[in-house]
N, C-alpha and C positions, 0 to 999 in steps of 0.2 A: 620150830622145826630143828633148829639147833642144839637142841636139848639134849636131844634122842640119840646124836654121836657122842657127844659130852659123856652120858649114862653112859654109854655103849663100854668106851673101854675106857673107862675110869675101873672097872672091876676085872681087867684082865691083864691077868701076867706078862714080863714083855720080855722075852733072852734073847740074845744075839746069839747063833752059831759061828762055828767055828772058818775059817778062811780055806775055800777048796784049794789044791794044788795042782800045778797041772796047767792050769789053762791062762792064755796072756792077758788077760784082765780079772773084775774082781767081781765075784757074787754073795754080795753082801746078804745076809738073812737075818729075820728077827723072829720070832716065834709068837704069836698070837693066840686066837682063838681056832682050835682043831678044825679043819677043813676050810680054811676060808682065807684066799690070798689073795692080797692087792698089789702087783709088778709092776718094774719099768724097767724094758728088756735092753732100751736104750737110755740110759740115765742121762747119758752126759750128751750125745749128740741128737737126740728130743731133746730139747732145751728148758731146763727146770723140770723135765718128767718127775729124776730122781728125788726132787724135792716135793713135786705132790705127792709120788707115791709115801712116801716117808709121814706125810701130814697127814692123808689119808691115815694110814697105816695107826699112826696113834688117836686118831679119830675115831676111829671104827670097831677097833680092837680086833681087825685084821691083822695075820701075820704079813711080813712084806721080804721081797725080794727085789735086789735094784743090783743091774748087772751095769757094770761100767769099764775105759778101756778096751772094747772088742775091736774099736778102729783097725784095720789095718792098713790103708791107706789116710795120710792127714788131709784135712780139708785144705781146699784151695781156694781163692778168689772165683773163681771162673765156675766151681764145682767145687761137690759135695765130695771126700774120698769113701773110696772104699769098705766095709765094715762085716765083719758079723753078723746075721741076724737075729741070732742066738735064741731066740727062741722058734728055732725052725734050722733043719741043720743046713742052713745052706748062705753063700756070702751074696752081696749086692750093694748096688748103691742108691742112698735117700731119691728117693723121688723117680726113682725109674722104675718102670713097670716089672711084674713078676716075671716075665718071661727071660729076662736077663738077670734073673738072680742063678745062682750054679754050686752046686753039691760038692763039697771039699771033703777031705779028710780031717783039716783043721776046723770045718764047720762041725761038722758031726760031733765031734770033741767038746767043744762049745756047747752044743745043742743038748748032749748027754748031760757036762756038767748043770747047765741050765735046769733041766729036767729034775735030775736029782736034788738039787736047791728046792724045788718047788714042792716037793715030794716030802722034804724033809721039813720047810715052815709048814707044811699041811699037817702033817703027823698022822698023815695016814687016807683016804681017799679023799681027792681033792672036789668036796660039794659045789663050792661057786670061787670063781675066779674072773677078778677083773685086771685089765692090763691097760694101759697108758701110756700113749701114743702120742706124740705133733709132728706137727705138716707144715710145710709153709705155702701151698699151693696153692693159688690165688682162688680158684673154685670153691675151694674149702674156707677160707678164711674168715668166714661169718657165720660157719656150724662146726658144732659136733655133731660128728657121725657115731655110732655106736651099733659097732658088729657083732651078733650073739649066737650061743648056740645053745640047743635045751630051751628056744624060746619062740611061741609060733608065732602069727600074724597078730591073732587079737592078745595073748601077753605083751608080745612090740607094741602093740597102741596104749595101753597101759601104761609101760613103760614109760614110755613119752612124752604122756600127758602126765604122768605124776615128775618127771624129770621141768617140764615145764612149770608147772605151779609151784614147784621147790626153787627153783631159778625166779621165777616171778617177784615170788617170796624174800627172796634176797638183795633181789634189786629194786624195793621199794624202800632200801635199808641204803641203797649203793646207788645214787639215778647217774652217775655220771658211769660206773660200769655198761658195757654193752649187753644189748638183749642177743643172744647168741642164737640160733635155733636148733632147734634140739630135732639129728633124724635115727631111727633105731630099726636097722633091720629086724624081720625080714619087711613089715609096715610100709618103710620107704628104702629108697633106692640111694648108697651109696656108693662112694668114690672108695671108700678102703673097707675091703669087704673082708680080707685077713685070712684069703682060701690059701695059703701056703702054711699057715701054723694049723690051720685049721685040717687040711689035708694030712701034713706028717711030721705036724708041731706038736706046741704044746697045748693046744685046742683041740686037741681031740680025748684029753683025760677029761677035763670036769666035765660033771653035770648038767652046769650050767655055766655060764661064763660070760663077760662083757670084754671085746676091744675096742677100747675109747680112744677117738683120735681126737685132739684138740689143737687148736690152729693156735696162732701166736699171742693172738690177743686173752685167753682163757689161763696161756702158760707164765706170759710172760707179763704184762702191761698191767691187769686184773688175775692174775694169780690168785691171789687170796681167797676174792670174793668167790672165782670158781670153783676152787678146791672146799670149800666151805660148801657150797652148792654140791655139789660129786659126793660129799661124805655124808649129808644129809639123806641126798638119792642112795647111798647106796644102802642103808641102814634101814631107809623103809621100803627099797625095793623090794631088798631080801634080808626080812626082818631072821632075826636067828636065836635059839632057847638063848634062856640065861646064862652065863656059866659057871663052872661049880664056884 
């Protein structure tokens, strides 16, 4: 199953654009395969997002976007600080519910440049888009959730079951890695369902799209084996032509 990313972008061009201005952090871009983006809105405070997305990204021969610096409050012992959401115009903090996230001027600015970043690795309308998430929420800590859109009931059990057998698959390779469990709206029922991007974010352009949330254990301890896992899922998900 590993194959299939390997082929994937081994034959697809890879540029870095250019550094927006304007906004207090940085949104890195690299240009891939035309319509098809793999993000980390929070790079650095999702811990190692920036870095799956990025493995992803030359796995896949998806273009990739990894936004980092949106902090505006620093973390503390006690609590998470304050931040950007950036891809959603609006500010909050890790781990608190949406209703106390709040609409800024400075978010919006964020949220635009963010937009426009994704706009521009797509090159033009954006087909399928996956974004990458962690959590540290004790609830979660033993799954991935995966929030979709463009995707009904029985595609989500699809999904699922081939995200499982591709995981399976790799931890018959990995036995000391964790069996993670794998849940995909709308199928099942999860805890980060991502209706604020999805409302009057960046989820409401593509297509089709995934938000993957991944607990600590997938990002951080077993990284590899996951990210390995995710790239193979996402390649046969949604398999895509060749390119020129």
């Amino acid at each position: 199953m590993a194959i299939a990313s390997a082929l994937l972008s081994g034959c697809v061009p890879k540029a870095t654009v250019s550094e927006l201005e304007g906004v207090p952090g940085r949104l890195s871009g690299t240009i891939g395969r035309p319509g098809v983006v793999v993000a980390a809105p929070h790079g650095i405070s999702d811990a190692r997002t920036a870095d799956i997305a990025a493995e992803l990204g030359r796995r896949t021969g998806f273009g990739v976007v990894i936004a980092t610096g949106f902090n505006i409050e620093p973390d503390t012992r006690e609590r998470a600080g304050r931040r950007y959401e950036v891809n959603r115009p609006l500010e909050g903090m890790p781990g608190r519910p949406p209703s106390e996230e709040v609409a800024t001027e400075g978010a919006r600015r964020v949220y635009e440049a963010y937009e426009r970043r994704v706009r521009e690795v797509a090159q033009g309308p954006i087909v399928f888009y996956a974004e990458i998430h962690g959590n540290s929420h004790p609830d979660a800590a033993n799954r991935i959730e995966i929030a979709t859109v463009g995707v009904d009931r029985a595609e989500a059990e699809r999904l699922r079951t081939l995200c499982e057998l591709i995981r399976d698959a790799h931890l018959r390779a990995d036995r000391e890695a964790p069996r993670l469990q794998i849940l995909v709206e709308p199928a099942d029922t999860i805890r980060y369902a991502a209706t604020g991007a999805k409302r009057a974010g960046i989820l409401r352009l593509p297509r089709q799209a995934l938000h993957i949330e991944l607990p600590r254990a997938a990002r951080v301890e077993w990284r590899e084996t996951y990210t390995a896992i995710l790239a193979d899922f996402l390649v046969q998900a949604f398999p895509l032509p060749p390119g020129p």
